[in-house]
N, CA, C and O of each residue as an XYZ file, in Angstrom:
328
protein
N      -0.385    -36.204     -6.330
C      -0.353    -35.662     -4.987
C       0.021    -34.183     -5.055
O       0.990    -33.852     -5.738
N      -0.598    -33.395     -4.472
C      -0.223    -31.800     -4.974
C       0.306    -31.370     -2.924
O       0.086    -31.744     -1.772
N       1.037    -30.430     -3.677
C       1.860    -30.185     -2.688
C       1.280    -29.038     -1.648
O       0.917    -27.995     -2.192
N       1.157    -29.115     -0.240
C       0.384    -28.148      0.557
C       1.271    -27.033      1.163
O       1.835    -27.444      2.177
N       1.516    -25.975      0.910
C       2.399    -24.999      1.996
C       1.503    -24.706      3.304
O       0.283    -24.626      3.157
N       2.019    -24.562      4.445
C       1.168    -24.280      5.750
C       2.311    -22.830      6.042
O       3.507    -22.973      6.293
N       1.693    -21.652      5.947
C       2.699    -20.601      6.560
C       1.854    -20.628      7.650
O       0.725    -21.049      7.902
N       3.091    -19.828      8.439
C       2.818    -19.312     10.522
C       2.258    -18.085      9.930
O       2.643    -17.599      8.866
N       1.200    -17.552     10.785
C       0.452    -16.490     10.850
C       0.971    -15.411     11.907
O       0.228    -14.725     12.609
N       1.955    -15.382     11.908
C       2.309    -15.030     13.688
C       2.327    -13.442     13.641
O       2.070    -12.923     12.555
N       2.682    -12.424     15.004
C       2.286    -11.585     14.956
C       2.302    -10.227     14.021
O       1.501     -9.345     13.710
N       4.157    -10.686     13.659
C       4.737     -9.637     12.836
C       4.301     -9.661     11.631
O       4.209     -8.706     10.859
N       3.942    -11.090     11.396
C       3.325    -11.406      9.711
C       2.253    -10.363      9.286
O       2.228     -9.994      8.112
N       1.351     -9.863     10.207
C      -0.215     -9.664     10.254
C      -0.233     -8.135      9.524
O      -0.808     -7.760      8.501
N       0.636     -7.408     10.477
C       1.406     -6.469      9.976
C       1.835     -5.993      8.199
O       1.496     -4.996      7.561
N       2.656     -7.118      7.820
C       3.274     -7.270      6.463
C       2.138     -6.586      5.331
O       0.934     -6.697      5.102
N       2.962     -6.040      4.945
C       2.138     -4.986      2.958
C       2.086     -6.480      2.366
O       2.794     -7.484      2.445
N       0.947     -6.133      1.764
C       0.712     -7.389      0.800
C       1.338     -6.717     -0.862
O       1.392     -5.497     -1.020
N       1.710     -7.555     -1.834
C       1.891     -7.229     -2.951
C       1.751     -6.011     -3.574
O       2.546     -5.104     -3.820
N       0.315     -6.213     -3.825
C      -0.449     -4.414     -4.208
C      -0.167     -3.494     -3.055
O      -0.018     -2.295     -3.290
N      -0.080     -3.952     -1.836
C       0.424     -2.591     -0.769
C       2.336     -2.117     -1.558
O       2.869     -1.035     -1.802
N       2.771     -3.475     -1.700
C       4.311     -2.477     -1.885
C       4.705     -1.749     -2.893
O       5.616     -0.924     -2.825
N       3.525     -2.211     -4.678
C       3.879     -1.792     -5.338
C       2.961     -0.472     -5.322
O       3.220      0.413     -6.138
N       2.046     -0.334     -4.547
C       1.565      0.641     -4.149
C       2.316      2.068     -3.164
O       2.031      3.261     -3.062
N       3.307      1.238     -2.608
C       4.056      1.867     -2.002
C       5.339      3.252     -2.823
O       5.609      4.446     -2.688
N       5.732      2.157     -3.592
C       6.811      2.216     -4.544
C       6.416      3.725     -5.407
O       7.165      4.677     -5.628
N       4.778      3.518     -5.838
C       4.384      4.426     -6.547
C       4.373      5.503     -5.832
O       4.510      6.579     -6.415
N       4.233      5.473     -4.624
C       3.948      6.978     -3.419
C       5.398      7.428     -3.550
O       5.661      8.613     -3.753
N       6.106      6.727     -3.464
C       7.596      6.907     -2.710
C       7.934      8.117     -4.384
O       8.107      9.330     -4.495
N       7.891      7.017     -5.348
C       8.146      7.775     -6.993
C       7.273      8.982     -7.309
O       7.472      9.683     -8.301
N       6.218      9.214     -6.355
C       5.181     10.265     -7.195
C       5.861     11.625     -6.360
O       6.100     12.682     -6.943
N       6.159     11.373     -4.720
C       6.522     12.171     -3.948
C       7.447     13.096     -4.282
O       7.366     14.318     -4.158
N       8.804     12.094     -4.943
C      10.034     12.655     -5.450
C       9.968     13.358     -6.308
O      10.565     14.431     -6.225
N       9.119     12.993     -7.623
C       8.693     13.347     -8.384
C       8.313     14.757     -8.395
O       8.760     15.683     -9.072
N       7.277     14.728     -7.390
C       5.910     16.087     -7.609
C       5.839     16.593     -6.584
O       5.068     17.539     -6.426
N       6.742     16.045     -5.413
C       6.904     16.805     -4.276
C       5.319     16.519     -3.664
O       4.841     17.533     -3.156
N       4.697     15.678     -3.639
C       3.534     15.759     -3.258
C       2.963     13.954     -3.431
O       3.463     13.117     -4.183
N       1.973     13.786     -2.623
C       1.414     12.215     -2.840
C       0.362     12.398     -4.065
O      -0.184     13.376     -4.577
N       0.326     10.611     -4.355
C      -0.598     10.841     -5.661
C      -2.453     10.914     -4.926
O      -2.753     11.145     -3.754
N      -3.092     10.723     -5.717
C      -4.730     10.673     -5.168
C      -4.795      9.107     -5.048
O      -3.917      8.280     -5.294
N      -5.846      8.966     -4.682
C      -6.147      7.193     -4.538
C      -6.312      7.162     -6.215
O      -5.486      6.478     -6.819
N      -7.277      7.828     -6.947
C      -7.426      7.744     -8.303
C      -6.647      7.339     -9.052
O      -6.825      6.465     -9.900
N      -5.225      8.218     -8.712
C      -4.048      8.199     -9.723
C      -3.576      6.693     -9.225
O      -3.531      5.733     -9.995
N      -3.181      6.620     -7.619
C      -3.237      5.228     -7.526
C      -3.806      4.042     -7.948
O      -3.111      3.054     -8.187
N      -4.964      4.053     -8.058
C      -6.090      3.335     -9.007
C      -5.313      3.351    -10.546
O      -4.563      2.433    -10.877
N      -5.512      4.150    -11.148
C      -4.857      3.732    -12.356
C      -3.603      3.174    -12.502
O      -3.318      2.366    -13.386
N      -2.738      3.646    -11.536
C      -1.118      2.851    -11.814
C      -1.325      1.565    -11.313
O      -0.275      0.993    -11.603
N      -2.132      0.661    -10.664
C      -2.096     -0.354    -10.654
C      -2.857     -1.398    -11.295
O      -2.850     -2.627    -11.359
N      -3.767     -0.049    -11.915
C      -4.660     -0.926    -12.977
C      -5.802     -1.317    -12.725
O      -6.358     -1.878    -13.669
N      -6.487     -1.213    -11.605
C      -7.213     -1.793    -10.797
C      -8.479     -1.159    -11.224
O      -8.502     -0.025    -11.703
N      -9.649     -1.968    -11.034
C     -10.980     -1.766    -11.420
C     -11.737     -1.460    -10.040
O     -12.888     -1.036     -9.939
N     -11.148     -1.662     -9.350
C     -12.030     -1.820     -7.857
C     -11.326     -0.797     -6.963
O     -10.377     -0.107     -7.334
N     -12.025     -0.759     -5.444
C     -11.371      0.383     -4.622
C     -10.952     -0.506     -3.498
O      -9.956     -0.246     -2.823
N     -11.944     -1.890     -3.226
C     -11.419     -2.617     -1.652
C     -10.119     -3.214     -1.974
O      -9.494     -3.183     -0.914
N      -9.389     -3.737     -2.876
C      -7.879     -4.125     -2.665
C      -6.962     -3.047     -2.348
O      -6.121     -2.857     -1.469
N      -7.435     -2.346     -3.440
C      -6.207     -0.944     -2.750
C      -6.537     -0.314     -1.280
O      -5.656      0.112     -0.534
N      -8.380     -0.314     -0.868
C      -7.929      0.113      0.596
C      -7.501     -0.401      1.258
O      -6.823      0.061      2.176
N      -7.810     -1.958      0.975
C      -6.961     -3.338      2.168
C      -5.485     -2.630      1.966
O      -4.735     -2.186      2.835
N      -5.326     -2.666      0.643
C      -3.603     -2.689      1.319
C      -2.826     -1.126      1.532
O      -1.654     -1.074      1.903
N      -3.401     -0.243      1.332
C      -3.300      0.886      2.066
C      -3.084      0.840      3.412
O      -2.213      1.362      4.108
N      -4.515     -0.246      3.811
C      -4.523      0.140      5.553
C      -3.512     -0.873      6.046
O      -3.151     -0.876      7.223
N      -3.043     -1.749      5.135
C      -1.868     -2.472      5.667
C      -0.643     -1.594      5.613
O       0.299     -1.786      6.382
N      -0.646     -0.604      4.686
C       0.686      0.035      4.924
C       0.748      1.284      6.005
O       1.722      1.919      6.409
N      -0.497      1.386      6.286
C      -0.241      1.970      7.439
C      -0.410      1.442      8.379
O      -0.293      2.220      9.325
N      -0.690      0.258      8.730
C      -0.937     -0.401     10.267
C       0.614     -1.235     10.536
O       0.946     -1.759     11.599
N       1.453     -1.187      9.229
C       2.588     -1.571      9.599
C       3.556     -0.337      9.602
O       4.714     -0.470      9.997
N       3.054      0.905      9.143
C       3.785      2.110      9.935
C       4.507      2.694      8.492
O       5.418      3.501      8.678
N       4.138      2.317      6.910
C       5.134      2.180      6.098
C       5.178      3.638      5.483
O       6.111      4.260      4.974
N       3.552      4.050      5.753
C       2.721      5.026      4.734
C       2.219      6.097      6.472
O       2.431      5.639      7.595
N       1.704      7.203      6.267
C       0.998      7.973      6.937
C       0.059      8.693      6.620
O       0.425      9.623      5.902
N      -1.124      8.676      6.864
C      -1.805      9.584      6.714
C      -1.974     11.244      7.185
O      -2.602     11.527      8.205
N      -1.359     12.266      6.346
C      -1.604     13.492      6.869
C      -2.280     14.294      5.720
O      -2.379     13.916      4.553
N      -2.852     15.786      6.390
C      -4.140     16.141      6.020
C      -5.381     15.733      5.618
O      -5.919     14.820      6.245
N      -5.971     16.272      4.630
C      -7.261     15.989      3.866
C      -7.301     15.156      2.841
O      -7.721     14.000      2.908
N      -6.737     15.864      1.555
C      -6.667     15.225      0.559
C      -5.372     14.957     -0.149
O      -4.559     15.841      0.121
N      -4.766     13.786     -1.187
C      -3.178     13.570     -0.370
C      -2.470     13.428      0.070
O      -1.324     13.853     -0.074
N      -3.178     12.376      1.190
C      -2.719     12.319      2.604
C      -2.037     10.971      2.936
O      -1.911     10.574      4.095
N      -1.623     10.323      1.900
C      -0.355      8.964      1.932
C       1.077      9.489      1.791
O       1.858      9.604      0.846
N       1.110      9.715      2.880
C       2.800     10.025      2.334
C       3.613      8.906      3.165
O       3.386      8.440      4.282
N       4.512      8.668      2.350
C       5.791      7.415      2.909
C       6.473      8.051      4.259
O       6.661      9.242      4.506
N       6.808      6.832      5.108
C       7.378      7.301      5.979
C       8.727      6.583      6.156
O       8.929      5.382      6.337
N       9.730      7.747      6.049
C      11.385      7.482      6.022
C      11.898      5.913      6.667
O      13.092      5.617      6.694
């Protein structure tokens, strides 16, 4: 008999950084301090290892639709928000 989890979907959930959004996060927060500046999606791409571009934009746009990340200017434009 294998065991079923049922999570609530509810509103605040929807919101929530998924995995790759926080450790995605983590890396903005470290590159910022760092270099005084955000990384590229590229550089992002490589620190997570990733072969592809739609997981990291999914969870990009999760970190900003939950308010975590911001987009300002052109290029560079993830920066963490306090």
């Amino acid at each position: 008999m294998q065991n079923v989890i049922i999570m609530n979907r509810d509103e605040e959930r929807e919101d929530a950084p998924t995995l790759l959004g926080i450790k995605i996060l983590k890396y903005i927060k470290y590159h910022v301090n760092k270099y005084d500046l955000p990384p590229t999606r590229e550089e992002i791409k490589r620190h997570v290892k990733s072969k592809g571009n739609g997981g990291i934009e999914y969870a990009i746009n999760k970190l900003i639709t939950s308010k975590r990340i911001k987009k300002k200017g052109a290029t560079r434009n993830l920066w963490p928000v306090e």
